[in-house]
N, C-alpha and C positions, 0 to 999 in steps of 0.2 A: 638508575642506570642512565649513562649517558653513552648517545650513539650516533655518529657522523656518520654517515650515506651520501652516495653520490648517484647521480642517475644521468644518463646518456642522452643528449636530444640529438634529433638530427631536424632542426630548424630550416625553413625556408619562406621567405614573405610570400604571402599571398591575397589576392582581393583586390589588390590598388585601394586597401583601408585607412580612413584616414581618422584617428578620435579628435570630436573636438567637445569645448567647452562651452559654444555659444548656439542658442535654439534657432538662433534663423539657418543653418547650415544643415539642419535632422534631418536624415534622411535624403539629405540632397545626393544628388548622381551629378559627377560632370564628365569631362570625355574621359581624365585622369584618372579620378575616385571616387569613392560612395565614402560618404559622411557617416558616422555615429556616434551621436551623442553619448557624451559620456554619463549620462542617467541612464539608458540605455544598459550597460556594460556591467554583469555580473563578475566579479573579481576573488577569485578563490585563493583570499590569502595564506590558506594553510601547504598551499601549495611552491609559496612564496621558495625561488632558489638563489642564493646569493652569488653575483656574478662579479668577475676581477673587474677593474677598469681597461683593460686592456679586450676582455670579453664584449663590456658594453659598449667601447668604440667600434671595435669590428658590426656587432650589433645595428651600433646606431648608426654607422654607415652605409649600411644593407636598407636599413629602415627609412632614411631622410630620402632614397634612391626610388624606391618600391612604394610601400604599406607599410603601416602601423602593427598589422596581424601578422603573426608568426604560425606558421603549420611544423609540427610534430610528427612528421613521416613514421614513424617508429609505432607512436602511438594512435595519433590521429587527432591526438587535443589541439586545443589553439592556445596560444600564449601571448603577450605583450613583455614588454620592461615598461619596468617604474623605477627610474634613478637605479640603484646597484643591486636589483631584481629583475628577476625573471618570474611573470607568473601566470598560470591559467587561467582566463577567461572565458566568458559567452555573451552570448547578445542573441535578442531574436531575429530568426534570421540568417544566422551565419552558416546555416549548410546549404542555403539559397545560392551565394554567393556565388562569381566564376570564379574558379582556385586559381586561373593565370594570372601571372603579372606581365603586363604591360615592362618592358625596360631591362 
């Protein structure tokens, strides 16, 4: 059986989150952002949603503005993009966070 579903988000950056790739930045705080390694970042690929390119510009111009972390109002999950995805993540820590964004 094949079966296409769709599911509603109601997105909004939050955290002043920033992923990065290199260890000297883990955990760093600056006025702007808190750092999180991306070893850090549990990634729930089953969750993966596949987003237009017109989606991920909107997106990623929200995201270059803010944070890296996306908040799910609806649900409460956290999400990121990866290239023409959208998808749920964690990290420890991430209910710690202040949900404001700066901007």
């Amino acid at each position: 059986m094949e079966l296409t579903a769709t599911k509603k988000l109601d997105l909004r950056p939050i955290a002043n989150v920033r992923f990065t790739f290199s260890k000297a930045w883990k955990g760093r705080q600056t006025a702007n952002h808190f750092y999180v390694h991306i070893d850090e970042v549990s990634i729930f690929h089953d969750t993966d949603v596949d987003i237009t390119k017109e989606q991920e510009k909107e997106l990623m111009n929200g995201i270059m503005k803010t944070s890296d972390l996306l908040l799910d109002s609806r649900s409460g999950k956290y999400y990121t993009t990866r290239g023409n995805k959208l998808t749920q993540i964690t990290f420890p820590n991430i209910h710690t966070l202040n949900h404001e964004v700066d901007g």
